[in-house]
VOPAGU-2260 file (C-alpha; in pm, 1 decimal, decimal comma):
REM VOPAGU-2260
SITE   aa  ch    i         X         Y         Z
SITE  UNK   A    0   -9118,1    4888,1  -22094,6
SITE  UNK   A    1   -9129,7    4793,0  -22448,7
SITE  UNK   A    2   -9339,6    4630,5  -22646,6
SITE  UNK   A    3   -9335,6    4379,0  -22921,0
SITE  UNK   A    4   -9585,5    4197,1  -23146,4
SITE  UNK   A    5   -9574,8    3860,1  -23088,4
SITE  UNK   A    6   -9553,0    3734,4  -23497,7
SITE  UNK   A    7   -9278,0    4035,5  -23556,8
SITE  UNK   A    8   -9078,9    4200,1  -23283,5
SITE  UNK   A    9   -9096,4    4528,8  -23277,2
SITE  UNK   A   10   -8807,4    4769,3  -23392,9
SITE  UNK   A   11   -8919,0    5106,8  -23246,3
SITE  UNK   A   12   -9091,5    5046,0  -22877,5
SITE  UNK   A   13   -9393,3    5177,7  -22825,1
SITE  UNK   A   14   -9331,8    5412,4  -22539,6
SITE  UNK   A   15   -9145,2    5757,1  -22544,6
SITE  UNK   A   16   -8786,3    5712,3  -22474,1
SITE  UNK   A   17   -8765,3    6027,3  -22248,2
SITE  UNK   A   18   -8936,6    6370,5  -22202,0
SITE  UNK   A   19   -8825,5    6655,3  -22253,5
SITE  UNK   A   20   -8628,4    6800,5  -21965,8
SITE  UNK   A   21   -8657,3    7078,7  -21735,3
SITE  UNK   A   22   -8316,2    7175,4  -21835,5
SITE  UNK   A   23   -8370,0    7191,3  -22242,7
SITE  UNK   A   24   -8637,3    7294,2  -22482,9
SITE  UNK   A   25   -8509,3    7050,2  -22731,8
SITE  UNK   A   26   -8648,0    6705,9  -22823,8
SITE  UNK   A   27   -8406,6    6477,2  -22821,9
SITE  UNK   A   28   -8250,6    6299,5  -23114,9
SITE  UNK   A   29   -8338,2    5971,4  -23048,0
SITE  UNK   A   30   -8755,4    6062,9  -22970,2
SITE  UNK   A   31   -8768,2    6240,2  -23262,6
SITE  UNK   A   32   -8636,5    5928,2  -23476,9
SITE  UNK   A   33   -8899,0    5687,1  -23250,8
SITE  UNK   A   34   -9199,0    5958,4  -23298,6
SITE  UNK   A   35   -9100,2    6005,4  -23699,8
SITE  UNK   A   36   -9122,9    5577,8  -23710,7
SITE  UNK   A   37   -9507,2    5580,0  -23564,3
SITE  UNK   A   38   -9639,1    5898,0  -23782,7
SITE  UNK   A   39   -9465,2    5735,3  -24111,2
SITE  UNK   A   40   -9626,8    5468,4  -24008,9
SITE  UNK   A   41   -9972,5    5621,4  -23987,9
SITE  UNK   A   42   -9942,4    5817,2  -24274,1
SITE  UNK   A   43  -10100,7    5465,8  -24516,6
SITE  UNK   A   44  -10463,7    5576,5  -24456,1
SITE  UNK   A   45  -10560,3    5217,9  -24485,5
SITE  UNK   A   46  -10322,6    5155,4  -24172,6
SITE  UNK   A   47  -10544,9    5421,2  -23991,3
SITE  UNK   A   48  -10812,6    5247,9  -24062,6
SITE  UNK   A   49  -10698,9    4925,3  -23977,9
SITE  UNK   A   50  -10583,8    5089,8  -23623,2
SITE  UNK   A   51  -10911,6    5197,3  -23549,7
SITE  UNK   A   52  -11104,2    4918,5  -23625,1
SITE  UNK   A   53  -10915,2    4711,2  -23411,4
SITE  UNK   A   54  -10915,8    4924,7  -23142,3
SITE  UNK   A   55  -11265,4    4948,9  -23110,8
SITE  UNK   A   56  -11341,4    4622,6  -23192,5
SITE  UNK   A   57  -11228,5    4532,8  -22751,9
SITE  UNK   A   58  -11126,5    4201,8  -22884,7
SITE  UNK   A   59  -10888,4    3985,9  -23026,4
SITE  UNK   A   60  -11030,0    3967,5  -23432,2
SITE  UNK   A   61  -10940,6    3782,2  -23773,2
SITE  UNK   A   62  -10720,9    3921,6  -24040,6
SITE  UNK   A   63  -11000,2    3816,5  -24223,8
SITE  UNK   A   64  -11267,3    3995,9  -24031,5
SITE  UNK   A   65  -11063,5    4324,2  -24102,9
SITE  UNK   A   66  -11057,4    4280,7  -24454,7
SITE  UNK   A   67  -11381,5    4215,6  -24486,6
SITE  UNK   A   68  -11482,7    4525,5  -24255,0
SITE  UNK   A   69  -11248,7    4784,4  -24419,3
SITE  UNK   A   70  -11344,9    4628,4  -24793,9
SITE  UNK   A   71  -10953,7    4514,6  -24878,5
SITE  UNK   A   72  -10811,3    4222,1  -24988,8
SITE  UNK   A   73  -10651,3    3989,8  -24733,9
SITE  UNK   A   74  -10320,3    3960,8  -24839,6
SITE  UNK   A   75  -10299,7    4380,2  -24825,4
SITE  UNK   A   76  -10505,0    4363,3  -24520,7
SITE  UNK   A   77  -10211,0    4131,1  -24361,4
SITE  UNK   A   78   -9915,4    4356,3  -24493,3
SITE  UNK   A   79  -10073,4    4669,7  -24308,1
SITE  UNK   A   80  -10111,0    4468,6  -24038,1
SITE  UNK   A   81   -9745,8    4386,4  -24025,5
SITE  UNK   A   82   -9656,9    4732,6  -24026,1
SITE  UNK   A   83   -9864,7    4825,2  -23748,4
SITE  UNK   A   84   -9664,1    4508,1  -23595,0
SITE  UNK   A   85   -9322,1    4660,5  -23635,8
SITE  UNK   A   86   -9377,1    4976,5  -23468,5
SITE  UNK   A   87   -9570,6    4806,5  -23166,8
SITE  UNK   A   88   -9921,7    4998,1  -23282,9
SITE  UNK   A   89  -10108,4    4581,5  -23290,2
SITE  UNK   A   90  -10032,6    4237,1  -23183,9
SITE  UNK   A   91  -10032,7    3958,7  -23335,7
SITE  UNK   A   92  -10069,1    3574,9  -23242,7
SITE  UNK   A   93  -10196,1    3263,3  -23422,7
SITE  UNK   A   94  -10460,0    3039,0  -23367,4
SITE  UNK   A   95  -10400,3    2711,3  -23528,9
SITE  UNK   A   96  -10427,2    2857,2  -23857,3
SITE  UNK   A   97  -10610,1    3216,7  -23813,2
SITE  UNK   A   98  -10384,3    3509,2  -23733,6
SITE  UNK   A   99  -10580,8    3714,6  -23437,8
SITE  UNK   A  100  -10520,3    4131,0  -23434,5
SITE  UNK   A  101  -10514,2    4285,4  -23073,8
SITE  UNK   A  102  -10435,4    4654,5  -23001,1
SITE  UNK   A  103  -10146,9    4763,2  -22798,6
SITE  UNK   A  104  -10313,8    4925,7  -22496,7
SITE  UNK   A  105   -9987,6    5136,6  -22463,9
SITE  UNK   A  106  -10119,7    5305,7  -22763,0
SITE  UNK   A  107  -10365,4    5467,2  -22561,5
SITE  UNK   A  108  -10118,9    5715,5  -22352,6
SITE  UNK   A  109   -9801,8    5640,5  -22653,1
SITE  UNK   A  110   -9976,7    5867,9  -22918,3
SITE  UNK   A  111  -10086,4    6128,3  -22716,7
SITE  UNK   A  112   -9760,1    6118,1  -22549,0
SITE  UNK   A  113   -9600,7    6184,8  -22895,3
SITE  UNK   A  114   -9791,0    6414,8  -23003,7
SITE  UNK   A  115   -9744,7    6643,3  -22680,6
SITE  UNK   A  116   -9393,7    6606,1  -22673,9
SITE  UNK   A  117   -9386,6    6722,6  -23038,1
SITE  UNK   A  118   -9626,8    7054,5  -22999,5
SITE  UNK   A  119   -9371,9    7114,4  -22650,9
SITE  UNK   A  120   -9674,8    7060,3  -22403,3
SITE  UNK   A  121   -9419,7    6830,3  -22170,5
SITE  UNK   A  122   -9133,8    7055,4  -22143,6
SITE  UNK   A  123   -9121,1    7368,7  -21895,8
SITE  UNK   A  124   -9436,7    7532,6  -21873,0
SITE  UNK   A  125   -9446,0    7906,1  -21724,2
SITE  UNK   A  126   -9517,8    7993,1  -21383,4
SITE  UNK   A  127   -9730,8    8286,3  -21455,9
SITE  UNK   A  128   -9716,9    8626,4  -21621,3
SITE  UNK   A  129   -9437,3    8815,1  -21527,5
SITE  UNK   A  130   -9537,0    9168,1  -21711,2
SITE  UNK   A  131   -9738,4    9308,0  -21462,5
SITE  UNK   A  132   -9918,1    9623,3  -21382,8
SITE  UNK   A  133   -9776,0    9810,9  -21199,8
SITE  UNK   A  134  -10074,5   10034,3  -21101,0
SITE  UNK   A  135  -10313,0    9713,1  -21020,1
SITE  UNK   A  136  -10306,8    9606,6  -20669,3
SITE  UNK   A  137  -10435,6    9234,0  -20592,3
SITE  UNK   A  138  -10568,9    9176,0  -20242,9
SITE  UNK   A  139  -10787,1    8925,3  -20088,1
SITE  UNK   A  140  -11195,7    8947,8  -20100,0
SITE  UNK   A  141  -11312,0    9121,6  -19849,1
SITE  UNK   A  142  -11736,9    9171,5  -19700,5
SITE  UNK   A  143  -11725,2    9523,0  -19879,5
SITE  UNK   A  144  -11638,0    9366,6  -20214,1
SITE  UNK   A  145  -11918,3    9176,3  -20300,0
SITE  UNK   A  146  -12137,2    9407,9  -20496,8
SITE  UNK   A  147  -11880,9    9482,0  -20691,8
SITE  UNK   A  148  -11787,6    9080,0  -20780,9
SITE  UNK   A  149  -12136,7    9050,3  -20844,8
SITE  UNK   A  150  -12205,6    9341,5  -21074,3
SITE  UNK   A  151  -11843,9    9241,7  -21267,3
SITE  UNK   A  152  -11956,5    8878,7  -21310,6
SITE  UNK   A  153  -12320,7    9074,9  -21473,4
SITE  UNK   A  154  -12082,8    9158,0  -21706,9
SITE  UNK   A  155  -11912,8    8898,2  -21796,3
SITE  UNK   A  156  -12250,4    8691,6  -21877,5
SITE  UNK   A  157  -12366,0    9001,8  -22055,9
SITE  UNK   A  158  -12111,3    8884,5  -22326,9
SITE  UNK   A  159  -12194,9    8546,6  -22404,4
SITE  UNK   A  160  -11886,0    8393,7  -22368,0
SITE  UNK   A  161  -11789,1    8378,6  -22010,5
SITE  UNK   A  162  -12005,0    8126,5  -21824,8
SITE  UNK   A  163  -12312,1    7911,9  -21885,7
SITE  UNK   A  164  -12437,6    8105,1  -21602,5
SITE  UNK   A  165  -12773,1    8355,2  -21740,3
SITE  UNK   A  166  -12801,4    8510,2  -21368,8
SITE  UNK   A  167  -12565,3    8604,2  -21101,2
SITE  UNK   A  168  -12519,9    8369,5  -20842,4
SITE  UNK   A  169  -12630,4    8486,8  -20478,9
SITE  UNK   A  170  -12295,7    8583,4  -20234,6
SITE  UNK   A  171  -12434,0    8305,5  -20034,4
SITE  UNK   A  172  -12398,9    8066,2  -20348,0
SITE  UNK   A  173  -12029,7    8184,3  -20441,4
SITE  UNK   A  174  -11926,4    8215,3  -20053,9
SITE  UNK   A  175  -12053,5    7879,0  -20009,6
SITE  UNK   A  176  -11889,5    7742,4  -20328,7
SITE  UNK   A  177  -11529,0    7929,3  -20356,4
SITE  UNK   A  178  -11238,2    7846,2  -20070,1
SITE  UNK   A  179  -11208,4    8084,3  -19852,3
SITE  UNK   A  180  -10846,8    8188,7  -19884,3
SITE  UNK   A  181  -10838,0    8161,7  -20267,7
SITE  UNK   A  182  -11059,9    8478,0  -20317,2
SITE  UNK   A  183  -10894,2    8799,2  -20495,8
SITE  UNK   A  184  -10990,4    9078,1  -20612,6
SITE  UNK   A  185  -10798,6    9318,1  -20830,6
SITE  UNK   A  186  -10822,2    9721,8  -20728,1
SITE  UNK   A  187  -10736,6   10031,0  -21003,5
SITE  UNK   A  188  -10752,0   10402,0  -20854,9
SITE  UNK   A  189  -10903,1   10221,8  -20568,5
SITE  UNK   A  190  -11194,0   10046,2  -20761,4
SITE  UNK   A  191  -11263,3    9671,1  -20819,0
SITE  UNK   A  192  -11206,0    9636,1  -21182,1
SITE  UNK   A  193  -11187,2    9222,2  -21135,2
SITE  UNK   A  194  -11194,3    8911,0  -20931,9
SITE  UNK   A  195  -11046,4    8559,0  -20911,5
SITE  UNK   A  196  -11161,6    8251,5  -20690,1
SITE  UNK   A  197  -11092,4    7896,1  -20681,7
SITE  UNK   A  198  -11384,6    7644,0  -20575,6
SITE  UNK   A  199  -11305,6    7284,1  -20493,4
SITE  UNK   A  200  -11395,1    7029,1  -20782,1
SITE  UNK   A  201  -11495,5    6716,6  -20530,8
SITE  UNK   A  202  -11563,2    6690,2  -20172,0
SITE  UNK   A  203  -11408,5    6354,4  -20214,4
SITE  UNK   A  204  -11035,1    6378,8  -20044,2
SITE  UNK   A  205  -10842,8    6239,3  -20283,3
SITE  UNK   A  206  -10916,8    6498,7  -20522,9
SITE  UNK   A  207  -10829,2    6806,9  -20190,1
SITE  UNK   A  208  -10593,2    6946,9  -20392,9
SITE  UNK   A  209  -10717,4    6979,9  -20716,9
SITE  UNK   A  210  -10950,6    7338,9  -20779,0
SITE  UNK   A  211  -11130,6    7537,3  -21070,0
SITE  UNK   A  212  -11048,8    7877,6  -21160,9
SITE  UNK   A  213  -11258,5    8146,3  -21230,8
SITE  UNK   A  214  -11143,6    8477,9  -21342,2
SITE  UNK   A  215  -11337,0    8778,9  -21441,1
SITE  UNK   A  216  -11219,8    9203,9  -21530,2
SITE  UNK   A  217  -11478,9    9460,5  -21515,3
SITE  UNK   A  218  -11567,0    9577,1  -21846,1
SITE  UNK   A  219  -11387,0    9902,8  -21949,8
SITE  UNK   A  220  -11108,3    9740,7  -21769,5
SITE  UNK   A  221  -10973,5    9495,0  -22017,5
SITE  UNK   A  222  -10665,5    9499,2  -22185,9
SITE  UNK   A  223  -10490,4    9723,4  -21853,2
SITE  UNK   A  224  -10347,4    9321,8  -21751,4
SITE  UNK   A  225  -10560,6    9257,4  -21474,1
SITE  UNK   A  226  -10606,0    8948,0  -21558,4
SITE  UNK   A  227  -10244,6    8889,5  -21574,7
SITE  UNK   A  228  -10225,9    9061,8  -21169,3
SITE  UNK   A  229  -10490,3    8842,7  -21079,5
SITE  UNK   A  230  -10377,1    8463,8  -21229,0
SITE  UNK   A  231  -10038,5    8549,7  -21119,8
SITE  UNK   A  232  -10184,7    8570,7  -20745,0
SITE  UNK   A  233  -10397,4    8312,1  -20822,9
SITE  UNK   A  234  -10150,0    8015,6  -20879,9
SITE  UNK   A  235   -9874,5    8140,0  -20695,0
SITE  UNK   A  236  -10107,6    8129,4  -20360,8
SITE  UNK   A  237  -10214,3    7774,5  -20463,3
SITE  UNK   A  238   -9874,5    7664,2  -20516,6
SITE  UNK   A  239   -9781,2    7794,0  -20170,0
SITE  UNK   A  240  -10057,8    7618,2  -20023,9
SITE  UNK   A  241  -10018,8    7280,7  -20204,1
SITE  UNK   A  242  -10317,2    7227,9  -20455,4
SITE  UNK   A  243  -10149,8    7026,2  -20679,7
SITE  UNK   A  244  -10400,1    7090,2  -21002,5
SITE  UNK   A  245  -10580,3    7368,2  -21150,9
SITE  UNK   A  246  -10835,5    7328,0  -21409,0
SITE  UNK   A  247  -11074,1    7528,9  -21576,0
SITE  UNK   A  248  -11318,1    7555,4  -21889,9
SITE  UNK   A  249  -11345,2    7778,4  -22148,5
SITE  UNK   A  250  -11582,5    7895,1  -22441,0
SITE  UNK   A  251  -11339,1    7915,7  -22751,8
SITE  UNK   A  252  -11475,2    8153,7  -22860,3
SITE  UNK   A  253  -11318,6    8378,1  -22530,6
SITE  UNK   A  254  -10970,9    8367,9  -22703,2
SITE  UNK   A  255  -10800,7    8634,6  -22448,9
SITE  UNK   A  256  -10934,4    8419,5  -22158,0
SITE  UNK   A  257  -10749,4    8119,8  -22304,3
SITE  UNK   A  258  -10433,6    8285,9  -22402,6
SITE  UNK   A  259  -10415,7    8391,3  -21991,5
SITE  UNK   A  260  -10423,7    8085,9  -21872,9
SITE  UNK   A  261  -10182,0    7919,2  -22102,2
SITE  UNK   A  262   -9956,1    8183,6  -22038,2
SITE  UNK   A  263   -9973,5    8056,4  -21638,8
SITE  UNK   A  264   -9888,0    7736,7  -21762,8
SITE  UNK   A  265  -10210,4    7607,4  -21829,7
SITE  UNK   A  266  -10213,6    7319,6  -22075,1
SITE  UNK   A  267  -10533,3    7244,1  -22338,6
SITE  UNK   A  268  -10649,3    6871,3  -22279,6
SITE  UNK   A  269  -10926,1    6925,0  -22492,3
SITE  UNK   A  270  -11220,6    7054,3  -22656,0
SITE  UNK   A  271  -11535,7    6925,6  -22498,2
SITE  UNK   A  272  -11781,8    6984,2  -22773,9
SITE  UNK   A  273  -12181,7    7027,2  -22729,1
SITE  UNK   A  274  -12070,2    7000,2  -22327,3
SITE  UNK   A  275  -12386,3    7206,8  -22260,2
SITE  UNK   A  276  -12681,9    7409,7  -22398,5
SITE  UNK   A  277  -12650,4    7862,9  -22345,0
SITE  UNK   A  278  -12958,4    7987,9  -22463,5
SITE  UNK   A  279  -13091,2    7738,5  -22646,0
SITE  UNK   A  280  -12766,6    7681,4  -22879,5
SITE  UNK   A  281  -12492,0    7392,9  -22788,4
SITE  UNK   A  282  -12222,1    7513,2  -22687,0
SITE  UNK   A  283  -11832,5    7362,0  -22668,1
SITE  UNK   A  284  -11547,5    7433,0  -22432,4
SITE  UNK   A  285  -11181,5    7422,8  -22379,8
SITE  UNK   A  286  -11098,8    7237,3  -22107,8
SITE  UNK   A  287  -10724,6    7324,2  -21962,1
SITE  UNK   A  288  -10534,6    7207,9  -21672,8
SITE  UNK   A  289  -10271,8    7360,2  -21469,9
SITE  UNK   A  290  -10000,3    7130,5  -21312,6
SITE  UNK   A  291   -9811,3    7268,3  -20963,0
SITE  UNK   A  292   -9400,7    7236,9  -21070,5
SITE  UNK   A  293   -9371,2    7046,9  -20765,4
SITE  UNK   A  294   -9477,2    6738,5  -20641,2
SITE  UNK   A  295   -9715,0    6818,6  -20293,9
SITE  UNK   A  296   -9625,0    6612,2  -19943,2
């Protein structure tokens, strides 16, 4: 579908042309022209402006509203206007003799669309880590393991930047909260050195498949790729048993955490900033998603 303003028709449709394919890395030629037309476009800070006003405004408004808003003169107010017209960004329509400015709700999922497509967030992502160790061992949880879960996840809320969490959760908490068959623990010269569970995001059904990860290494144990043993195991199994989405959050500040996931084909959808207070100081997070490659039954 493409849309057009209703005073100018549009010459580049608002809506990307195709994504890039399974099969090749490469944007194609004709996305890159449309996606070059709507940043050219943008790149007039007044047209920004004028964008954004009518956007939020939730209603059809005046040219001469919008001039009067952003401080400009009408007849340069109407010329951005145009512009935004062309490329499908606004719409236009008369009203006996007032010209009315509505946004182009296809904006809302266009832009973003662009600008993934243009950073290679919707082409292939990976699977998960492939380099891994071959002296780490990745089994499921078992009733002997849970001390050593418990005193692991100590330490990862001894650094600051693992979890909101300031105490360890009881095992009857984290048995009651984590699926059952989506509970690993990673073994080195026969100790846990790291664990990895998934816990359900809704009881609601429509959301079954869809599960956050949690991933800790003992520390002393970092840098040896256990966390690369354990995510592998992690989303494989949950591919193989049809959870459809993986999500997770992140302090930023836990750079290594967010580089593992992304390299399991976890995508950033955004930073969720003062999400939550850790000792006193706001904190943000990086919230990522992980897609399965296939569509579930």
């Amino acid at each position: 579908m493409s849309t057009t303003a209703a005073e100018q028709p549009a010459r580049t449709p608002l809506l990307p042309l195709t994504d890039v394919s399974a099969t090749s890395a490469q944007l194609p030629v004709a996305d890159a022209e449309t996606y070059a037309g709507w940043f050219a476009c943008l790149a007039e800070p007044t047209r920004v402006r004028l964008l954004h006003a009518v956007a939020i405004a939730a209603r059809a408004i005046a040219v001469g509203e919008l001039a009067e808003q952003l401080g400009i003169s009408q007849s340069t107010c109407s010329h951005h206007l145009r512009k935004l017209a062309d490329v499908g960004f606004v719409r236009l329509h008369k009203e006996k003799t007032t010209t009315l400015v509505t946004v182009n709700p296809a904006c809302c999922t266009g832009l973003p669309h662009a600008a993934d497509a243009v950073m290679g967030m919707l082409g292939p992502r990976p699977c998960c880590p492939t380099d891994l160790p071959a002296d780490v061992t990745v089994r499921a949880l078992q009733p002997g393991d849970w001390a050593a879960v418990r005193r692991i996840y100590a330490e990862g809320i001894a650094t600051g930047h693992a979890t909101f969490d300031t105490e360890v959760p009881e095992r009857r908490e984290l048995d009651r909260r984590w699926l059952p068959e989506h509970r690993w623990v990673a073994e080195l010269d026969g100790h846990v050195v790291g664990w990895a569970a998934l816990a359900p995001v809704s009881t609601r059904p429509v959301y079954a498949g869809v599960a956050e990860s949690s991933i800790y290494v003992a520390d002393g144990s970092r840098g040896r790729g256990i966390g690369k043993a354990l995510i592998h195991q992690q989303v494989t199994a949950a591919d193989a048993a049809g959870l459809w989405t993986l999500q997770t959050a992140i302090f930023p500040e836990n750079r290594a955490s967010v580089a593992l996931h992304q390299s399991a084909g976890y995508r950033t959808l955004g930073l969720r900033e003062r999400i939550g207070r850790h000792h006193g100081v706001w904190r943000d997070t990086v919230f990522l998603e992980r897609r399965t490659a296939t569509d579930p039954d």
